[in-house]
N, CA, C and O atoms as a GROMACS GRO file, in nm:
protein
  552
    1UNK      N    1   0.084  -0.116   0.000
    1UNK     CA    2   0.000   0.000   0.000
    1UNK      C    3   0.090   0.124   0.000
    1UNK      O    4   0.187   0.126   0.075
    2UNK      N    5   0.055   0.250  -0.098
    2UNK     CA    6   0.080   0.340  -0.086
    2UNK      C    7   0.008   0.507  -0.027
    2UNK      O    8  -0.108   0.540  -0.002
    3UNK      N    9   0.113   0.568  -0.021
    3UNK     CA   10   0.022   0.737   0.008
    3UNK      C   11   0.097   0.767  -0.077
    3UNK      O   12   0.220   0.770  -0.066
    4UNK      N   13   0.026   0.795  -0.185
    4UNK     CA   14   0.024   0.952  -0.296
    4UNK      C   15  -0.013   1.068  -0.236
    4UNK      O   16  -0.086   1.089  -0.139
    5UNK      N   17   0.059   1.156  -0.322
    5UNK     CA   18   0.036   1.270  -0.251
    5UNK      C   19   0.028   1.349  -0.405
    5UNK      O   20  -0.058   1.436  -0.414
    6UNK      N   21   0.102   1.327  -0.510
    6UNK     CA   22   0.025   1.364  -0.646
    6UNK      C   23   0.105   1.204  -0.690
    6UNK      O   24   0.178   1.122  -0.634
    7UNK      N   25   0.024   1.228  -0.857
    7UNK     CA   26   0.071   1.085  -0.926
    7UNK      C   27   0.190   1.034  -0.912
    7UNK      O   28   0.206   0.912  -0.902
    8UNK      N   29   0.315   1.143  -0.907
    8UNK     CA   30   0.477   1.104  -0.925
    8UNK      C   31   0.496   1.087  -0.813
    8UNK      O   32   0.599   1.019  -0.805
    9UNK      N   33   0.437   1.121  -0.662
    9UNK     CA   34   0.496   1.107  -0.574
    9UNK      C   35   0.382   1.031  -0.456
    9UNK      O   36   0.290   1.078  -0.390
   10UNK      N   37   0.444   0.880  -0.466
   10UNK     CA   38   0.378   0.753  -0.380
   10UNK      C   39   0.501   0.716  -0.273
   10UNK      O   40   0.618   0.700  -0.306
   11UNK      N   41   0.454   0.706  -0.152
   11UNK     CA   42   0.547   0.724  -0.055
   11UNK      C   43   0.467   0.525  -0.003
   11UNK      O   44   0.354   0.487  -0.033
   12UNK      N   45   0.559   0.452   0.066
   12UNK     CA   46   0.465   0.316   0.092
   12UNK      C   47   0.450   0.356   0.231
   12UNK      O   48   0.527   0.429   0.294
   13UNK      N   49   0.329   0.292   0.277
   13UNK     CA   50   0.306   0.300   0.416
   13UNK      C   51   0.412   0.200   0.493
   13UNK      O   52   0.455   0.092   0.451
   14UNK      N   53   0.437   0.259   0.603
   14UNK     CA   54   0.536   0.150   0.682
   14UNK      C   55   0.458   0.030   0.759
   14UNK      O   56   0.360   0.050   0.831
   15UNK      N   57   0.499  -0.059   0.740
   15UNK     CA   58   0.434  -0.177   0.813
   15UNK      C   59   0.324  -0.174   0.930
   15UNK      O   60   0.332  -0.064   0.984
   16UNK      N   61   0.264  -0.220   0.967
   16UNK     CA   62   0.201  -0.221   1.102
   16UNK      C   63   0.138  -0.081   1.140
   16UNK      O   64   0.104  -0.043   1.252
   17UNK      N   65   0.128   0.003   0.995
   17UNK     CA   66   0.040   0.199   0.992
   17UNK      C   67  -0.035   0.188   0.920
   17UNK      O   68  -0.060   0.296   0.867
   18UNK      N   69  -0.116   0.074   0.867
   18UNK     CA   70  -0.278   0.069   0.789
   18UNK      C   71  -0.360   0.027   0.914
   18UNK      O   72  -0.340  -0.050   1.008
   19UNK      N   73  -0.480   0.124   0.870
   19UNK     CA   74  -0.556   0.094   1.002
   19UNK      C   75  -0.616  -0.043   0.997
   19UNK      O   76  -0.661  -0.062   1.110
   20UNK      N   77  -0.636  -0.133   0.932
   20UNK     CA   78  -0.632  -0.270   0.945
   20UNK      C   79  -0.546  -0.286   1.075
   20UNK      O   80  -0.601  -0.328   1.177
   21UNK      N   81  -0.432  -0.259   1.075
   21UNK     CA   82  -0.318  -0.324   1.162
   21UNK      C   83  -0.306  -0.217   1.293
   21UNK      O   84  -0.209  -0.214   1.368
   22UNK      N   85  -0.391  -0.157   1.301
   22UNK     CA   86  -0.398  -0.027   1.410
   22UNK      C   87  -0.526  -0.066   1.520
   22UNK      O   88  -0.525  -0.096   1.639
   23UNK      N   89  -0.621  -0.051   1.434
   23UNK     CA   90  -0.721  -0.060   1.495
   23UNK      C   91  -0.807  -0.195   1.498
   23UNK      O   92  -0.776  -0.289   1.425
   24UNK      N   93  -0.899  -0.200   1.572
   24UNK     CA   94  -1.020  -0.322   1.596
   24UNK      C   95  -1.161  -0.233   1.585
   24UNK      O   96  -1.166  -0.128   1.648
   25UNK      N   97  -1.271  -0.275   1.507
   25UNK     CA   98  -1.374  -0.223   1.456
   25UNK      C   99  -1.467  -0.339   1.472
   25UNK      O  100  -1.433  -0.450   1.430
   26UNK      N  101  -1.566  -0.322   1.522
   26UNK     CA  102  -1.694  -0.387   1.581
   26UNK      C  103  -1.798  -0.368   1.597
   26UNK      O  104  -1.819  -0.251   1.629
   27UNK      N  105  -1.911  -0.448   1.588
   27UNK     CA  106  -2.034  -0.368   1.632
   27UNK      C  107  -2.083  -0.500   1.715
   27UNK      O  108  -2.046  -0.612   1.680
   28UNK      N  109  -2.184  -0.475   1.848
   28UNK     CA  110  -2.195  -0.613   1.899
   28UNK      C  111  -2.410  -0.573   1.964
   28UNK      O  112  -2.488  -0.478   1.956
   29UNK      N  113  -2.412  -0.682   2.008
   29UNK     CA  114  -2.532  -0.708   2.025
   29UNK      C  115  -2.570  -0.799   2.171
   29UNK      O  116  -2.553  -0.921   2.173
   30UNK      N  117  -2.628  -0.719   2.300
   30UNK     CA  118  -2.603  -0.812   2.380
   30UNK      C  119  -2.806  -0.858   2.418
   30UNK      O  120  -2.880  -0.765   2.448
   31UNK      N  121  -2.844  -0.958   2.413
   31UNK     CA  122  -2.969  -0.968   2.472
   31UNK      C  123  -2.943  -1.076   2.589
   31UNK      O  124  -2.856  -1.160   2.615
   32UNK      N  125  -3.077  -1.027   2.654
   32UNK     CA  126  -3.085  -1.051   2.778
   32UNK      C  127  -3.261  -1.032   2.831
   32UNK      O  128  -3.350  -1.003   2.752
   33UNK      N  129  -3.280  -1.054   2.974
   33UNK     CA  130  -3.436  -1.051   3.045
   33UNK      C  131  -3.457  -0.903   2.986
   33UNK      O  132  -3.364  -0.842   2.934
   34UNK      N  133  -3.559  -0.859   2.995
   34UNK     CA  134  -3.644  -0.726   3.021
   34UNK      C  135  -3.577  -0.617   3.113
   34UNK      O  136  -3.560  -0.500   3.079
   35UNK      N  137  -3.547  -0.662   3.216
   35UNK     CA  138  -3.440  -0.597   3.288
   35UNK      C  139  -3.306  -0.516   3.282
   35UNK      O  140  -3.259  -0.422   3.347
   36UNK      N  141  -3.251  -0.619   3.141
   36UNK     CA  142  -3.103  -0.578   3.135
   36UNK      C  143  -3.074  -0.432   3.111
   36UNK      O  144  -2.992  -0.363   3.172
   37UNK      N  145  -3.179  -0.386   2.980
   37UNK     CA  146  -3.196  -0.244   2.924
   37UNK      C  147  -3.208  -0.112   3.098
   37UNK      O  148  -3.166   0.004   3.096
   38UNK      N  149  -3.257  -0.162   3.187
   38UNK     CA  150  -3.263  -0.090   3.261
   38UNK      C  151  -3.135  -0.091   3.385
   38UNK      O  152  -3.132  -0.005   3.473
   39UNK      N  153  -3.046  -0.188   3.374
   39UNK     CA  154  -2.951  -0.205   3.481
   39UNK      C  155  -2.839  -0.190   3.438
   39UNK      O  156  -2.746  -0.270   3.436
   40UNK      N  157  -2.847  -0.048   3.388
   40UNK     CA  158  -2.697   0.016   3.378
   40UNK      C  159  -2.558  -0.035   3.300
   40UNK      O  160  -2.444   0.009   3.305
   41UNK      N  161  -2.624  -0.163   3.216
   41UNK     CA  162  -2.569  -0.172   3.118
   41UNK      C  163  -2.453  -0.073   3.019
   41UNK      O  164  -2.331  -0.064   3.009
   42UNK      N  165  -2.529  -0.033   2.980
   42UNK     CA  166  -2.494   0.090   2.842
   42UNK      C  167  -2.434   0.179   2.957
   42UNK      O  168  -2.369   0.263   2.895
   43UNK      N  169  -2.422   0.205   3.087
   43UNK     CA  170  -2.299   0.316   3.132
   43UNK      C  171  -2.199   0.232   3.213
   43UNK      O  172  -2.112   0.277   3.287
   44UNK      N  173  -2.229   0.092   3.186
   44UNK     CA  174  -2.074  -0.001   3.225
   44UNK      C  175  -2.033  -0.003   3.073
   44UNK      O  176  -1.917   0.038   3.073
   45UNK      N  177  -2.059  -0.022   2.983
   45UNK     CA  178  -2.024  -0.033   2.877
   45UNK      C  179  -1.921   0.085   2.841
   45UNK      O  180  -1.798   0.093   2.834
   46UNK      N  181  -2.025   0.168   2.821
   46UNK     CA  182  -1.930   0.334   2.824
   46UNK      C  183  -1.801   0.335   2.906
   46UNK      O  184  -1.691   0.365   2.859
   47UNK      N  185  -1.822   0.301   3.029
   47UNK     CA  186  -1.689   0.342   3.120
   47UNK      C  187  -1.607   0.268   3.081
   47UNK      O  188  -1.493   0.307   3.108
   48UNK      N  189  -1.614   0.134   3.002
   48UNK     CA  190  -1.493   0.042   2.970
   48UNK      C  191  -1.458   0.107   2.849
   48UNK      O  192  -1.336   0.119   2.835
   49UNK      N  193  -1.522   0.149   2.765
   49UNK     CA  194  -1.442   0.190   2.607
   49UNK      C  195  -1.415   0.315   2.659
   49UNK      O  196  -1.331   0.356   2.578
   50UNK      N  197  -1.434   0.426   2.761
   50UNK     CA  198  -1.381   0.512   2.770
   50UNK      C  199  -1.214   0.468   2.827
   50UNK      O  200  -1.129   0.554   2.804
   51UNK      N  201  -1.171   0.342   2.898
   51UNK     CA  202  -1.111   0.365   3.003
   51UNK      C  203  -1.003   0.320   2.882
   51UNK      O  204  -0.888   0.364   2.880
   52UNK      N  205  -1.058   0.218   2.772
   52UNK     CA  206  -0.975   0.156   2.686
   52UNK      C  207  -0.970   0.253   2.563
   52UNK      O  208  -0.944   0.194   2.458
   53UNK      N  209  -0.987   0.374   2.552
   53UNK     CA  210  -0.985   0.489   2.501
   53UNK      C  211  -1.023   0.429   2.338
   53UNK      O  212  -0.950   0.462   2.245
   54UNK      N  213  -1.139   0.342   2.316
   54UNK     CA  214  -1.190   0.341   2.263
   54UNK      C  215  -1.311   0.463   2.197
   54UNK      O  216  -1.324   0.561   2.269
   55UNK      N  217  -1.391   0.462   2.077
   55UNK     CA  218  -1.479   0.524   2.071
   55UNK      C  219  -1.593   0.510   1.974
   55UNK      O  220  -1.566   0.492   1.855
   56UNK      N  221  -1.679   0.515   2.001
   56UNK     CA  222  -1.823   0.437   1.945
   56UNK      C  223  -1.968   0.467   2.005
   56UNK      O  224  -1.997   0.579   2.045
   57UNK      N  225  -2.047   0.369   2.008
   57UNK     CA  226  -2.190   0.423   2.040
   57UNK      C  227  -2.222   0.281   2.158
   57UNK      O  228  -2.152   0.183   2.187
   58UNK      N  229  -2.350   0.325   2.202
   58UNK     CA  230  -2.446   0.217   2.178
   58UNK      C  231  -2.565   0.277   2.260
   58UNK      O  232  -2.576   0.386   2.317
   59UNK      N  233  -2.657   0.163   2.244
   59UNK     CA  234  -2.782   0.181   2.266
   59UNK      C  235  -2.915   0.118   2.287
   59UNK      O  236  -2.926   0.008   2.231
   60UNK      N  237  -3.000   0.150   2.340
   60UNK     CA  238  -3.110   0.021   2.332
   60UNK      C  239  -3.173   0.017   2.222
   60UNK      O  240  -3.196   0.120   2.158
   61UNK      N  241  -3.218  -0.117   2.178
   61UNK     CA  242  -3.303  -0.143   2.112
   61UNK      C  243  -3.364  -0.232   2.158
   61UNK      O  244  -3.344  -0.290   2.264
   62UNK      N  245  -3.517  -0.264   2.009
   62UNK     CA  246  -3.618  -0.348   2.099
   62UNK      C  247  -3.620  -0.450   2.174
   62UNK      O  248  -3.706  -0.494   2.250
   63UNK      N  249  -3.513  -0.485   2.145
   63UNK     CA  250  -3.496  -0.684   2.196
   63UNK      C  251  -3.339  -0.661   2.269
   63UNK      O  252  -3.283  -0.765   2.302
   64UNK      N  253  -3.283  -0.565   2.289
   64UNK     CA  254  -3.128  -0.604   2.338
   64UNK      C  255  -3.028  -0.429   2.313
   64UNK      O  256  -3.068  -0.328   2.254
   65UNK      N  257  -2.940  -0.444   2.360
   65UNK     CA  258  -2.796  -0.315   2.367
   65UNK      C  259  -2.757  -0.369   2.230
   65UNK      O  260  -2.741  -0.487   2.199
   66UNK      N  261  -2.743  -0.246   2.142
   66UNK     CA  262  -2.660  -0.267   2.076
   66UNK      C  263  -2.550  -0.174   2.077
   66UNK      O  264  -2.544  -0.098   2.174
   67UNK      N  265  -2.435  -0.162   1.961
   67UNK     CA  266  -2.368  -0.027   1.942
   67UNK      C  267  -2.232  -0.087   1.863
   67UNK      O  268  -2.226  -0.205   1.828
   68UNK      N  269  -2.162  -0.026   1.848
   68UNK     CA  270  -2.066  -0.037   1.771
   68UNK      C  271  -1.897   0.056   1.841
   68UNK      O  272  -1.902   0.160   1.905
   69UNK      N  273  -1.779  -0.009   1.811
   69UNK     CA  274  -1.680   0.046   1.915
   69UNK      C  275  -1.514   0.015   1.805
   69UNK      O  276  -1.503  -0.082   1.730
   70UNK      N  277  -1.428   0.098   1.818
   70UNK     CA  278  -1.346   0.150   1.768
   70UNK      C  279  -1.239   0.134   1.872
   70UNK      O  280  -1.262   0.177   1.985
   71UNK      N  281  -1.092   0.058   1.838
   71UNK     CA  282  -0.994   0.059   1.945
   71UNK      C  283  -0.874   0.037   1.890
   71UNK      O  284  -0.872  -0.035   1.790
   72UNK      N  285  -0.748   0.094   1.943
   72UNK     CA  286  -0.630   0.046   1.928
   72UNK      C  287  -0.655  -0.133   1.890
   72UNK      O  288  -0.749  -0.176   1.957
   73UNK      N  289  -0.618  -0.195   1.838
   73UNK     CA  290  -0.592  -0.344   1.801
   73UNK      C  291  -0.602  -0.390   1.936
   73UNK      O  292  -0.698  -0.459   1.969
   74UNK      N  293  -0.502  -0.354   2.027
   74UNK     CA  294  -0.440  -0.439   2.141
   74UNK      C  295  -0.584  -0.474   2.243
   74UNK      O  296  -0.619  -0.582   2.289
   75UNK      N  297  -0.663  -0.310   2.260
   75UNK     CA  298  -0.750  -0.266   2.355
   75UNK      C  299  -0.896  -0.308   2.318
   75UNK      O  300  -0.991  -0.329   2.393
   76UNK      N  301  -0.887  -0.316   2.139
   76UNK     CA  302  -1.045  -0.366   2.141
   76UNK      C  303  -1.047  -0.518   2.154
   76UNK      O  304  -1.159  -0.556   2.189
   77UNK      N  305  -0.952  -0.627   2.137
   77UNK     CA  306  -0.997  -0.739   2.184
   77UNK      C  307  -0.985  -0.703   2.327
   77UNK      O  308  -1.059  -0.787   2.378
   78UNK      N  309  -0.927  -0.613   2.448
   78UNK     CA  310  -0.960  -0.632   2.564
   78UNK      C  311  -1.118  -0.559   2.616
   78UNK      O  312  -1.154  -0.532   2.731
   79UNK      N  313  -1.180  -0.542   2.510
   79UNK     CA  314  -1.314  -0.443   2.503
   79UNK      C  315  -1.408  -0.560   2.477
   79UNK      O  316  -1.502  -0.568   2.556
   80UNK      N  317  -1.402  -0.641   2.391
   80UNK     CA  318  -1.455  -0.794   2.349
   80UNK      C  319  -1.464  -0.810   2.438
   80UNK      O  320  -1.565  -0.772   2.498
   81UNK      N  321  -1.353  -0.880   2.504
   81UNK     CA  322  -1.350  -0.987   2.604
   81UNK      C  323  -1.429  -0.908   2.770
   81UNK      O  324  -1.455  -0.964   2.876
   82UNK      N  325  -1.443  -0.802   2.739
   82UNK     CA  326  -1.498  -0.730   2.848
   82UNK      C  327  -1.680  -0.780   2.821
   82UNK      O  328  -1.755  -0.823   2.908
   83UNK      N  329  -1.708  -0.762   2.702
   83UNK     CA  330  -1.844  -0.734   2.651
   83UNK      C  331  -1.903  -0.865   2.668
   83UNK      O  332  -2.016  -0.866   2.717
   84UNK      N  333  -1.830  -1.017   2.628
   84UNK     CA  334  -1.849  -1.126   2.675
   84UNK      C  335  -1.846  -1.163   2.790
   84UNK      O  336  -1.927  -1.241   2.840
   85UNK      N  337  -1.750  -1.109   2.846
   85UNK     CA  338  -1.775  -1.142   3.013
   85UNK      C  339  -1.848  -1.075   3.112
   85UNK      O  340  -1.840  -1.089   3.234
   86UNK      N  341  -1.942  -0.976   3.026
   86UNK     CA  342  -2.098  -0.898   3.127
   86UNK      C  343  -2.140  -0.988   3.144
   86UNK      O  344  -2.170  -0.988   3.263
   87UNK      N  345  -2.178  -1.118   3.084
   87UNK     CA  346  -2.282  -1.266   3.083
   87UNK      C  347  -2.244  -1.283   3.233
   87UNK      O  348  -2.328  -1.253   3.317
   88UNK      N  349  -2.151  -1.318   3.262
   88UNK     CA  350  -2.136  -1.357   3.464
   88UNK      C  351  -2.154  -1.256   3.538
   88UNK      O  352  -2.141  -1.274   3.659
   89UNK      N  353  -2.202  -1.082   3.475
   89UNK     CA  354  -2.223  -1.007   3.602
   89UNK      C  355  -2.350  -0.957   3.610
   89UNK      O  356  -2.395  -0.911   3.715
   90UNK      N  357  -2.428  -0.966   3.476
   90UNK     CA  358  -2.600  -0.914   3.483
   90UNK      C  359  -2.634  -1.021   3.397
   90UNK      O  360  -2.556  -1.105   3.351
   91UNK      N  361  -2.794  -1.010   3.374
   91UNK     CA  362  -2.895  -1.073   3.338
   91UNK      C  363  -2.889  -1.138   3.157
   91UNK      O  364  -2.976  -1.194   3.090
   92UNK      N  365  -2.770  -1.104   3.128
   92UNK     CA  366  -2.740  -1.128   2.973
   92UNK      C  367  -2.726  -1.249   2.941
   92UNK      O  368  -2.667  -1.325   3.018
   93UNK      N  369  -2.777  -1.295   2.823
   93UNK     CA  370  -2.813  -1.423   2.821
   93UNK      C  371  -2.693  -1.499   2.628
   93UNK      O  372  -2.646  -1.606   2.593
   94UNK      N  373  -2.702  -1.355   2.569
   94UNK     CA  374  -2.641  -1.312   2.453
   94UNK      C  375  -2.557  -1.255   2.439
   94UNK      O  376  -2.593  -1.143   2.474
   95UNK      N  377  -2.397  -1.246   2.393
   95UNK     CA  378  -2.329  -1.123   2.288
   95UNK      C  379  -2.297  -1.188   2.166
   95UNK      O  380  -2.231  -1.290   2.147
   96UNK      N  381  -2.346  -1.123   2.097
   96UNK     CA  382  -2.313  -1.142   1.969
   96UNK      C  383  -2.190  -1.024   1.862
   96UNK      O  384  -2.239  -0.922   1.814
   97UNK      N  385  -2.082  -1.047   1.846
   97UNK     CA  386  -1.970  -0.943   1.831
   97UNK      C  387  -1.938  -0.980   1.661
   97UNK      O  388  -1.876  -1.084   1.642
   98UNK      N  389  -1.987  -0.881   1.514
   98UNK     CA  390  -1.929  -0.874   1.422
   98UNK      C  391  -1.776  -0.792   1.385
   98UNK      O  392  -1.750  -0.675   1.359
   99UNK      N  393  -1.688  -0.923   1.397
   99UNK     CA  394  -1.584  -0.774   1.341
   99UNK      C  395  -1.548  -0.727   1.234
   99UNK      O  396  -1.540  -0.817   1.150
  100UNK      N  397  -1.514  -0.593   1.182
  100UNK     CA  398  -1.529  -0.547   1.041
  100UNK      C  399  -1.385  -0.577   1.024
  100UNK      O  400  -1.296  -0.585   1.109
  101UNK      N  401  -1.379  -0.594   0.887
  101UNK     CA  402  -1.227  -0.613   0.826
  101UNK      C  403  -1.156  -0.486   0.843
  101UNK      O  404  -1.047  -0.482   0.899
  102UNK      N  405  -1.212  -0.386   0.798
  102UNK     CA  406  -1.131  -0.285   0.768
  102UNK      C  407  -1.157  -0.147   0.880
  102UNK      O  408  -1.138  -0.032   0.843
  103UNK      N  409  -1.219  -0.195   1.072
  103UNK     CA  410  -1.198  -0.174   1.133
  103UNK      C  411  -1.311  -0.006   1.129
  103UNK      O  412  -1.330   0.048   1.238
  104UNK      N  413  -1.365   0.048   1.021
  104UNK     CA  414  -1.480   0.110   1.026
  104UNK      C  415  -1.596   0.116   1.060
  104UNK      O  416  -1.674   0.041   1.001
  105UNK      N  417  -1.638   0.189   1.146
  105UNK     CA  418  -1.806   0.214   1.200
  105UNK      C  419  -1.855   0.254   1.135
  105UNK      O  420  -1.805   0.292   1.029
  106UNK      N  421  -1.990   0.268   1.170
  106UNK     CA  422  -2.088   0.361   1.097
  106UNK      C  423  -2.089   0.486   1.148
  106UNK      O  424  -2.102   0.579   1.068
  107UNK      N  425  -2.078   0.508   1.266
  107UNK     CA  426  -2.105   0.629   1.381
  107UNK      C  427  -1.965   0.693   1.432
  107UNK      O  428  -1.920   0.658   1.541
  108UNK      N  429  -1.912   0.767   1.369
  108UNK     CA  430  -1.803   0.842   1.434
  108UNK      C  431  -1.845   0.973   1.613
  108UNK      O  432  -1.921   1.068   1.628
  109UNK      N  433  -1.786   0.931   1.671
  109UNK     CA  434  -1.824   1.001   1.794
  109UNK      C  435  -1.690   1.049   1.841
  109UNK      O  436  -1.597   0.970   1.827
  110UNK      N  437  -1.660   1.186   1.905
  110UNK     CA  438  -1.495   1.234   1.938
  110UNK      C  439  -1.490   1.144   2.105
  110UNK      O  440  -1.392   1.164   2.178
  111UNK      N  441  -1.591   1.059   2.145
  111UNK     CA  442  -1.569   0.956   2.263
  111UNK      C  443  -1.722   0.808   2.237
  111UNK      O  444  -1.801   0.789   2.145
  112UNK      N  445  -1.703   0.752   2.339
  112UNK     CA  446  -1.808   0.674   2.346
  112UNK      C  447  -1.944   0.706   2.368
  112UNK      O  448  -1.952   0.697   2.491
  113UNK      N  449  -2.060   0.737   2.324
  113UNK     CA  450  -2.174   0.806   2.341
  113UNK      C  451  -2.298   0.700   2.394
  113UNK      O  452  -2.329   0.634   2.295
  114UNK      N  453  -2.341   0.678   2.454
  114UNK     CA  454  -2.518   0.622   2.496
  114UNK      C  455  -2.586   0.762   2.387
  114UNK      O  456  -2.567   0.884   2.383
  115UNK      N  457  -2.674   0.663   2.308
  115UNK     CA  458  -2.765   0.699   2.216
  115UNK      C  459  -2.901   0.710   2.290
  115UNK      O  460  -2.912   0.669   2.405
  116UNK      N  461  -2.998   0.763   2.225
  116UNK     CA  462  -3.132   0.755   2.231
  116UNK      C  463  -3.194   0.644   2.187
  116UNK      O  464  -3.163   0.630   2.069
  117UNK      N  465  -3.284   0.537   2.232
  117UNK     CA  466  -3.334   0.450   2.157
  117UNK      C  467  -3.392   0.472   2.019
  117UNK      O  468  -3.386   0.381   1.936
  118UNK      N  469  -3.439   0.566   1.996
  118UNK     CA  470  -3.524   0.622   1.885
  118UNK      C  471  -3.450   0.644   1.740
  118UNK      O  472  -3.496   0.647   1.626
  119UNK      N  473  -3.342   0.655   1.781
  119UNK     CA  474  -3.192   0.741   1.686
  119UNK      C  475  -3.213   0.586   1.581
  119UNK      O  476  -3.236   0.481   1.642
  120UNK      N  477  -3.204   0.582   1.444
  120UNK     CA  478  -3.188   0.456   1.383
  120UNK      C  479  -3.053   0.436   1.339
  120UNK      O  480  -3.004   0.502   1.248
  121UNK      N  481  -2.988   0.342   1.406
  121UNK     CA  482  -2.891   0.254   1.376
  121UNK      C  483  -2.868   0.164   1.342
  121UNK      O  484  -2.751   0.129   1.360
  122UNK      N  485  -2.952   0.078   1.281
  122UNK     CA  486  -2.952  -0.072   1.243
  122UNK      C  487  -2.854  -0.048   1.075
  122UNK      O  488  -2.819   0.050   1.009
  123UNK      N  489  -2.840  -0.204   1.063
  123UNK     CA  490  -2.769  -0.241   0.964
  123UNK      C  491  -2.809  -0.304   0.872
  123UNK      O  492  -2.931  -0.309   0.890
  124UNK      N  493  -2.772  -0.385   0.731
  124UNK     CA  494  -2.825  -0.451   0.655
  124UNK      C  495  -2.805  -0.613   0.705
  124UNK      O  496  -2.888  -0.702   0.683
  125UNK      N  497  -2.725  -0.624   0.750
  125UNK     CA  498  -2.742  -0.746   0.819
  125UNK      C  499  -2.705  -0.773   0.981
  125UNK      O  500  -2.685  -0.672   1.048
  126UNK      N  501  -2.697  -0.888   1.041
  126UNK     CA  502  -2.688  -0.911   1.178
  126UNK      C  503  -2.565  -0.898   1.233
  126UNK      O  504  -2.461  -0.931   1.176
  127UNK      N  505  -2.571  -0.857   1.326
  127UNK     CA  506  -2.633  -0.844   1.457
  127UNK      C  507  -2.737  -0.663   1.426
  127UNK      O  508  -2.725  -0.592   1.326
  128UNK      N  509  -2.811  -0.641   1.524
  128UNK     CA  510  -2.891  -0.516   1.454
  128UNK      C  511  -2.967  -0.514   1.348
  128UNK      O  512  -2.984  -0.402   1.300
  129UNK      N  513  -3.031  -0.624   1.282
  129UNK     CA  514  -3.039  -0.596   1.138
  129UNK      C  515  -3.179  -0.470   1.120
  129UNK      O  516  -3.267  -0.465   1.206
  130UNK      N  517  -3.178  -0.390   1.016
  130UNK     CA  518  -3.310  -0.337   1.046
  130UNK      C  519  -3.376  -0.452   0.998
  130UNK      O  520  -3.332  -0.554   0.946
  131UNK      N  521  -3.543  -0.400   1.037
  131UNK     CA  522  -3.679  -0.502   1.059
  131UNK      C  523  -3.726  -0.530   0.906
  131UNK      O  524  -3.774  -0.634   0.861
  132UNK      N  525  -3.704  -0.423   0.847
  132UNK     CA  526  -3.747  -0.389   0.684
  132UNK      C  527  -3.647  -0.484   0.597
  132UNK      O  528  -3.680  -0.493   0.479
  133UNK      N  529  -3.515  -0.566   0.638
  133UNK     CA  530  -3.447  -0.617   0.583
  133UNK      C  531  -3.410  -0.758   0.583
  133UNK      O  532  -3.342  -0.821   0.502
  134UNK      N  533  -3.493  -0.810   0.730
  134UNK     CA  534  -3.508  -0.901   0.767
  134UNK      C  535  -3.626  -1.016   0.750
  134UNK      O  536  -3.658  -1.112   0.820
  135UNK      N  537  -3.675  -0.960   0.624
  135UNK     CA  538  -3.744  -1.041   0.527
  135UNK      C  539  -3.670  -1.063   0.458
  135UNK      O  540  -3.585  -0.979   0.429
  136UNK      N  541  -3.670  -1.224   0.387
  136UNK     CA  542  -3.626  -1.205   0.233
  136UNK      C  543  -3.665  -1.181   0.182
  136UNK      O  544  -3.786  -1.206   0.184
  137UNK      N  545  -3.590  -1.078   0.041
  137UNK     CA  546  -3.642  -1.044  -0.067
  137UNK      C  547  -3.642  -1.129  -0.175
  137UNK      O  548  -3.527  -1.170  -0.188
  138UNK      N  549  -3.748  -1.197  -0.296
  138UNK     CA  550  -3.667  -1.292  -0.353
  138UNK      C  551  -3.728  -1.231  -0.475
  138UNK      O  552  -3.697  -1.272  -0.587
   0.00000   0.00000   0.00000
């Protein structure tokens, strides 16, 4: 891979400086009882991608937390492994974690944000999928 900067002048990126190799990009999905949405979930969540100076969203939706999260490589699998291991401290029964190849969100935020439920964030496919897409079309 290169950086151009005009046609004659392509400089190569140095190893281990494509954000492939920088960052970890995710979006995850946790369900759980009726309860979970109300037990402070989404501001344990927050305090861990803040602490792992991550940055991303999340939020409730109808059936479960969703959101999506942005990290140094090293820090977002320790953000994973955080998000999987809520299951032994509240009512969560689910995480479901897509990771993107090329480490892009949908939602740029200058930190980790709790959304509004209302705000539409869904995706074309799962985890989140929107409702309108989750028919087949044939």
């Amino acid at each position: 891979m290169a950086i151009c900067v005009q046609q004659s002048f392509c400089y190569p990126i140095p190893e281990g400086w494509s954000m492939e190799e920088r960052f970890s990009g995710f979006r995850f999905s946790i369900g759980g009882d009726d309860g979970l949405r109300g037990a402070g979930v989404k501001e344990m969540i927050q305090r861990k991608a803040d602490e792992l100076f991550c940055f991303g969203w999340v939020q409730d939706s109808k059936t479960s937390i969703v959101g999506e999260a942005r990290c140094h490589k090293k820090l977002g699998h320790k953000m994973k492994l955080y998000l999987v291991g809520l299951k032994n401290e509240t009512s969560i029964e689910e995480t479901i974690i897509k990771e993107y190849r090329d480490s892009k969100i949908k939602l740029h935020f200058s930190h980790f944000k709790i959304l509004v439920e209302d705000r539409i964030t869904c995706f074309r496919n799962q985890p989140h999928q929107c409702e309108d897409l989750s028919i087949p079309l044939w």
